[in-house]
C-alpha positions as CSV (number, residue, x, y, z in Angstrom):
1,X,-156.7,19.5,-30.9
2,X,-159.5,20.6,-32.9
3,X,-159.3,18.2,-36.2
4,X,-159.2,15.4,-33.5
5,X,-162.3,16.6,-31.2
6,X,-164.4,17.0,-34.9
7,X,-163.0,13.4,-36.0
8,X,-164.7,12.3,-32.7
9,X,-167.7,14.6,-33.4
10,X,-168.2,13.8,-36.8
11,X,-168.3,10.1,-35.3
12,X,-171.0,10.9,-32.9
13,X,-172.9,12.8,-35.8
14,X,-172.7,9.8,-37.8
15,X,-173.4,7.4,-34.9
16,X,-170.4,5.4,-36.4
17,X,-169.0,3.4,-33.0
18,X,-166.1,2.5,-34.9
19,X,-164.7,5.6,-36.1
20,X,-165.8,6.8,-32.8
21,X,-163.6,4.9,-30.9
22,X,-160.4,4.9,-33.2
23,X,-160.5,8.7,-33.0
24,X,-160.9,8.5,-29.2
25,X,-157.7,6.2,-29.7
26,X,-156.0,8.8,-31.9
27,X,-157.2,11.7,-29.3
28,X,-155.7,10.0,-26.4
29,X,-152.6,8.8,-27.8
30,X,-151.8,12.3,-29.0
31,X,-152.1,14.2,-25.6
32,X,-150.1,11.5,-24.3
33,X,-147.3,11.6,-26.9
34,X,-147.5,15.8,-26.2
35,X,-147.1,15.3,-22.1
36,X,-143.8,13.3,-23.1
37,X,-142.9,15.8,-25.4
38,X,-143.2,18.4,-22.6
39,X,-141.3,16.0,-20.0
40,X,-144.6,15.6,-18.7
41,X,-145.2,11.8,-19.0
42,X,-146.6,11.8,-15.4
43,X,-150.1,13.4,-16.9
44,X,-151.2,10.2,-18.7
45,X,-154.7,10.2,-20.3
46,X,-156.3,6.5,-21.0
47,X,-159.3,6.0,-23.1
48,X,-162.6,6.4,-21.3
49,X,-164.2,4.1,-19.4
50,X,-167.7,3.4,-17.3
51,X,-166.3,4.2,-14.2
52,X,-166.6,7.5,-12.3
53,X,-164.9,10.5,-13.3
54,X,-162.0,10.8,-13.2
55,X,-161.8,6.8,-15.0
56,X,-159.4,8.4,-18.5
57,X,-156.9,9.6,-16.0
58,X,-154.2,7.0,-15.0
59,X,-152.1,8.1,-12.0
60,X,-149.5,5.3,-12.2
61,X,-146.1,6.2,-11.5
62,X,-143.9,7.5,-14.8
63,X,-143.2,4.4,-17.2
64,X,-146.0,2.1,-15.6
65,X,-149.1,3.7,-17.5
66,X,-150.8,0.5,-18.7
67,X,-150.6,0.4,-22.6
68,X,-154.4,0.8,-24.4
């Protein structure tokens, strides 16, 4: 967890949108790829959106979490 969080911290430091969002991408696809690891795929985590809070959590039924 932490050389991801400082990835997206170093992003915002830089005010670098890009890098920003690809470590966002890389953040989010590793807690996913952990919950399957730890027969957890039900806790799905999608990039962030402008929506209310809770808007990264998807609570679609296991194996429908949309692809981002």
């Amino acid at each position: 967890m932490k050389d991801p969080l400082l990835s997206i911290a170093d992003a915002i430091d830089a005010g670098d949108g890009r890098r920003f969002t690809a470590s966002m991408r890389a953040l989010t696809h590793g807690c996913n790829a952990c919950h399957i690891s730890l027969e957890r795929s039900f806790i799905a985590i999608g990039l962030p959106t402008d929506q209310p809070p809770p808007a990264n959590q998807i609570f679609a039924p296991t194996g429908k979490a949309p692809k981002k």
